[in-house]
C-alpha positions in Angstrom: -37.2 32.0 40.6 -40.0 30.1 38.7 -42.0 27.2 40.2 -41.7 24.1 38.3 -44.3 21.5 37.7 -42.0 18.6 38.7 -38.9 18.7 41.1 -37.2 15.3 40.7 -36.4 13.7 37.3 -34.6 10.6 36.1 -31.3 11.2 34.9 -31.4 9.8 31.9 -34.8 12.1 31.4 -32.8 14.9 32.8 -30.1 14.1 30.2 -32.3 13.7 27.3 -34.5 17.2 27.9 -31.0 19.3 28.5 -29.0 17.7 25.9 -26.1 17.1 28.6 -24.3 13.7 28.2 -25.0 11.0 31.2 -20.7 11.4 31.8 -21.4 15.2 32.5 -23.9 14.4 35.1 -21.3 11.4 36.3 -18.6 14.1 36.5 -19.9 16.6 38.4 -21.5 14.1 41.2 -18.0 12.5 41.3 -16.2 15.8 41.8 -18.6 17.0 44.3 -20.2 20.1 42.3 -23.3 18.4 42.8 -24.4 17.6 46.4 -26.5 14.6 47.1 -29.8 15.3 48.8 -29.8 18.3 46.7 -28.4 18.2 42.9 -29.0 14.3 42.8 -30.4 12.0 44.7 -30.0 7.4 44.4 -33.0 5.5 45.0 -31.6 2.8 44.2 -28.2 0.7 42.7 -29.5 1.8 39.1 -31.6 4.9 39.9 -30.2 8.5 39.8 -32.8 11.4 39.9 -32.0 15.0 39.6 -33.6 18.1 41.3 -34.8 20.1 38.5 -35.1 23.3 40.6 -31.1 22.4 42.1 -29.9 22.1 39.1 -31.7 25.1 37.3 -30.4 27.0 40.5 -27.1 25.8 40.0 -26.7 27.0 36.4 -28.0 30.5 37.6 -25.4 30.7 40.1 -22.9 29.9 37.7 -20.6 32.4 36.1 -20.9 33.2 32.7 -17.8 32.0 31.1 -17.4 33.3 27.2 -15.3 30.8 25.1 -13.0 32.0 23.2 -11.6 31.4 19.7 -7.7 32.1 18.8 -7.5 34.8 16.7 -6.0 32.2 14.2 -8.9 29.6 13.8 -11.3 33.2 12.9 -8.9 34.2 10.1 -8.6 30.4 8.1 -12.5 29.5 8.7 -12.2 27.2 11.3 -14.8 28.4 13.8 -17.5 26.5 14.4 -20.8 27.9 12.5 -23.5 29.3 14.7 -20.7 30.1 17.0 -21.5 33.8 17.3 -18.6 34.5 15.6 -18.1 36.2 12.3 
C-alpha cells in the first residue's frame, strides 16, 4: 500500500477527483458498506469527509466483478463503445 499525501477529503472533493456521484457515496454510508470513523467521517450537519486511504483500501479489497453484455445487445450494435467489447 502507497502513502498518500492527504488522508481526509471533502466529499464533494472526493466525488469530483473519482468521478462517483454524491448518491453513491450517500448509498453506501446508508447501507453500512462504509463505516464511520473509517470510510467517512461528519464534522459537522453539512460536512462529510472521506478517508482517502479507507476508501482506496476498500476498492482493493473489493472483488472484481466483470459486467457482462447479452449476447443479443453484441450482435445489433448496442454495446456501449469503449466497453471492451468488440
Amino acid at each position: 500500500m502507497h502513502a498518500l499525501p492527504i488522508t481526509w477529503i471533502r466529499a464533494e472533493k472526493y466525488s469530483e477527483i473519482s468521478g462517483e456521484p454524491m448518491n453513491t457515496i450517500y448509498e453506501r454510508i446508508r447501507e453500512g458498506i462504509w463505516a464511520a470513523g473509517k470510510h467517512y467521517k461528519r464534522t459537522g450537519q453539512r460536512t462529510l469527509w472521506i478517508n482517502l486511504s479507507a476508501a482506496d483500501e476498500w476498492i482493493e479489497n473489493s472483488p472484481h466483478v466483470e459486467v457482462s453484455v447479452p449476447v443479443k445487445a453484441l450482435k445489433s450494435g448496442k454495446a456501449r463503445a469503449g466497453s471492451g467489447f468488440a
